[in-house]
C-alpha atoms as one frame of an Amber mdcrd trajectory, in Angstrom:
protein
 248.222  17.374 -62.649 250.050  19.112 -59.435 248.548  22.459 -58.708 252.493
  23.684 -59.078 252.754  22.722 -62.357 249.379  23.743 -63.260 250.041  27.533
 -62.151 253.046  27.545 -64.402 250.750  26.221 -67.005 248.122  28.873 -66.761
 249.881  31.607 -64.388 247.660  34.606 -62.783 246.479  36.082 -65.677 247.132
  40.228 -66.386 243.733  42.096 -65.849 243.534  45.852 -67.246 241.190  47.811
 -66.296 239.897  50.374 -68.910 238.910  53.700 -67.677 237.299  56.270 -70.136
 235.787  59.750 -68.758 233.734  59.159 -66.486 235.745  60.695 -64.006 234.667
  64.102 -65.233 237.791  65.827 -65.277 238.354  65.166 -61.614 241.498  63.687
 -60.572 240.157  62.361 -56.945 237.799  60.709 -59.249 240.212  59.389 -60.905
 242.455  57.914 -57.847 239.057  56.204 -56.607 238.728  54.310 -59.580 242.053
  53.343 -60.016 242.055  51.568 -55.978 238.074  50.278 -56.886 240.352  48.355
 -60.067 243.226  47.493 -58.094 240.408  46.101 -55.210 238.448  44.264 -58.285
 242.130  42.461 -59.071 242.954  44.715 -62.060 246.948  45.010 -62.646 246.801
  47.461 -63.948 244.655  50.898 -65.053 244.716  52.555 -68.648 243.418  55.728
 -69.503 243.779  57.531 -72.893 245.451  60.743 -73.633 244.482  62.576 -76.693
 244.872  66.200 -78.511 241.535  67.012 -79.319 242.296  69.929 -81.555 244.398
  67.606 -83.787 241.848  64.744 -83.594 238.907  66.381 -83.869 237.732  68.243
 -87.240 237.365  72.203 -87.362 233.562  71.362 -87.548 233.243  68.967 -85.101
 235.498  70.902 -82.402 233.605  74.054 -82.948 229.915  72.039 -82.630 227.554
  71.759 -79.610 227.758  69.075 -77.224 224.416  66.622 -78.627 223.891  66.385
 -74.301 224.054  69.633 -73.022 223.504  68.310 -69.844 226.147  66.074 -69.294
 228.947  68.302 -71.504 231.583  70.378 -69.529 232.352  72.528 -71.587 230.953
  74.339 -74.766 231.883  74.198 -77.786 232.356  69.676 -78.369 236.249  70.640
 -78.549 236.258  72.336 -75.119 234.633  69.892 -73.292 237.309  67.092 -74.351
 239.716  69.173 -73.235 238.305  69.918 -70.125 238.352  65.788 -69.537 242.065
  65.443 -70.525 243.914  65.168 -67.439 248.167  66.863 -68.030 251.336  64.320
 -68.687 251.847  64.554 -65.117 248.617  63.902 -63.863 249.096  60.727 -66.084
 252.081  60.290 -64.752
């Protein structure tokens, strides 16, 4: 099989790479791991936006962080928030 027709066979697959919080709220953070992706061959970088009064119960919002340590923000609700980056950050 002819390299040609095998790349139209199996073409460059689409690589996503999956960031979650660890960029601690920090939007430099944020554009470093998005060029380490883009370095590592990633197409392209998803992050997840979220309402964390509306997904998070009255309970759980108001409770303490199980990791103090690592929580930036107290109550749990308040330290979601303070990880959600705006639409135009995202943007």
């Amino acid at each position: 099989m002819s390299i040609e027709l095998n790349k139209k066979l199996h073409p460059k697959p689409i690589v996503v790479a999956e960031h979650c919080c660890n960029h601690m709220g920090d939007i430099d953070i944020v554009m470093k791991m998005i060029s380490e992706a883009k370095t590592a061959g990633a197409s392209f970088a998803k992050f997840q936006k979220w309402n964390a009064q509306e997904a998070l119960s009255e309970l759980y919002y108001h409770s303490e962080y199980p990791e103090s340590r690592h929580s930036f923000g107290e109550p749990y609700g308040k330290h979601r928030e303070n990880l959600e980056f705006t639409i135009d950050q995202h943007y």
